[in-house]
N, C-alpha and C positions, 0 to 999 in steps of 0.2 A: 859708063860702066857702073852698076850697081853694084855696092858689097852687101855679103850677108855674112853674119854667124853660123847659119843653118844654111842645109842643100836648097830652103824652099826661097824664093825671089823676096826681096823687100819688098818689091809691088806689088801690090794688094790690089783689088776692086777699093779698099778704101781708099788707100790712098791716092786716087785716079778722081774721086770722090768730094775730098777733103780739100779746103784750101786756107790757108794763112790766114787769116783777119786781124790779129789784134795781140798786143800784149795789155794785159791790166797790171795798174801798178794804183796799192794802197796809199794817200795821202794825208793828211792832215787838214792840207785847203787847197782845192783846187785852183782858183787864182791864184796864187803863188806859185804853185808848180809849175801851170800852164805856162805865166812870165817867166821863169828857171828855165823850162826847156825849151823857148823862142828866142830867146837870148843864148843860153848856154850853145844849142845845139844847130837851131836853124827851124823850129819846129814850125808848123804854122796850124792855128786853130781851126778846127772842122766842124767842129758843132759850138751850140750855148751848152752850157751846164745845163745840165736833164735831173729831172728828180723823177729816180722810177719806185713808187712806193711799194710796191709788190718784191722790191731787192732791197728795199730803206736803203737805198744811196742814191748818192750824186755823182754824175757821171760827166765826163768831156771826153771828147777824140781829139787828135792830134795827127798830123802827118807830114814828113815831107815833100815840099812839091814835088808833083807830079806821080809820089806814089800814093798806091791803092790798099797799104795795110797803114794799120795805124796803132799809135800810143791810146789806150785809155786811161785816163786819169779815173781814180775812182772815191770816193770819201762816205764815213756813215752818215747818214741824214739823223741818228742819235744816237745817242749813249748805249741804246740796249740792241741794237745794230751788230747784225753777225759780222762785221767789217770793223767794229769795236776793237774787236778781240785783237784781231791783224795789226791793227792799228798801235796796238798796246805793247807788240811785238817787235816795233819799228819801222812796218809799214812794210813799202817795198814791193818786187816783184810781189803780182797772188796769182795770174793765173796767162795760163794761154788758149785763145779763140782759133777755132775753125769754121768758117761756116759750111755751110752743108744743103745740096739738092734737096734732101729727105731727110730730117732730124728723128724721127721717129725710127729711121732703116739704120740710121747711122748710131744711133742709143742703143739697138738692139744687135750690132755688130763690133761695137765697142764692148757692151756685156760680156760678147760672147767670147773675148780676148780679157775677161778677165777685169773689167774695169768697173766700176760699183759708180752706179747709177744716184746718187746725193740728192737733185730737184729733178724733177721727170718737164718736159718742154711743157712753156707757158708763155704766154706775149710780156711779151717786154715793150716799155714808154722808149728807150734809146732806140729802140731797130722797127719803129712804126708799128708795133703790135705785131712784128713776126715774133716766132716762137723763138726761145732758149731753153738751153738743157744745161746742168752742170754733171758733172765728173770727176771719180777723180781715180789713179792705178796704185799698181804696190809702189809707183817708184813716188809718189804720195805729190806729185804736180797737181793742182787744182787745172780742171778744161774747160771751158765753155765751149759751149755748139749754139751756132744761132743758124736760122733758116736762113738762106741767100734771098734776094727777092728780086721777085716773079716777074716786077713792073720798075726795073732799073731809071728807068725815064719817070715816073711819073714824080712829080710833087706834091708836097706835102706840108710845105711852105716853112719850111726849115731844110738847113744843110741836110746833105740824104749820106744818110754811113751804107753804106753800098753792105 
């Protein structure tokens, strides 16, 4: 059973569309986190530390076995790093990931609900040069949207963040 607030269904074409990928959490060093929550929690590493210079951070995945969404750790790669600022804030939750068939369909039906378009889709060094989009609504959550990709199998010669 699904609730709503309104007579209209919570399901959407989007959200038929839409699937979970990822929480990002701002750090400090990702090595330390990374040991924090393999210890603390049961975590286990999924990728190396990535540096995508086009987001000036440093990035890891995290997951527990056998599932398919994941922790990103994230950190600024410097001081003048829009991830700086978060960072100076005490870090912590910044955002939650969706990936998505169409990022381009999916930015333009997110707009259309009201949600302000921050970076417009661009290849990202973490997701093999598929595209990413950020977002963000009134209720003032930062989103990321990345492309799902096309070639699940293929390699790349690094862990593959699905």
């Amino acid at each position: 059973m699904l609730f709503s607030n309104s007579k209209r269904s919570v399901r959407t074409k989007m959200s038929k569309d839409l699937r979970f990928h990822h929480v990002g959490m701002v750090v400090d060093s990702i090595d330390k986190h990374s040991a924090l929550y393999a210890d603390r929690f049961g975590y286990e590493i999924r990728s190396e530390i990535i540096h995508d210079p086009k987001q000036r951070a440093y990035v890891q995945f995290l997951a527990f076995p056998g599932e398919s969404t994941y922790l990103e750790l994230v950190a600024p790669d410097a001081p003048g790093s829009f991830l700086s600022n978060a960072l100076q804030k005490g870090g912590g939750l910044n955002h939650l990931c969706y990936s998505t068939e169409d990022i381009d369909a999916a930015c333009r039906r997110l707009r259309s609900m009201a949600m302000l378009l921050i970076h417009p889709p661009t290849e990202a060094v973490a997701f093999d040069q598929r595209r990413i989009a950020w977002m963000k609504g009134k209720d003032n959550l930062l989103v990321e949207l990345v492309e799902r990709d096309k070639e699940p199998n293929r390699f790349s010669g690094r862990p593959r963040i699905a």
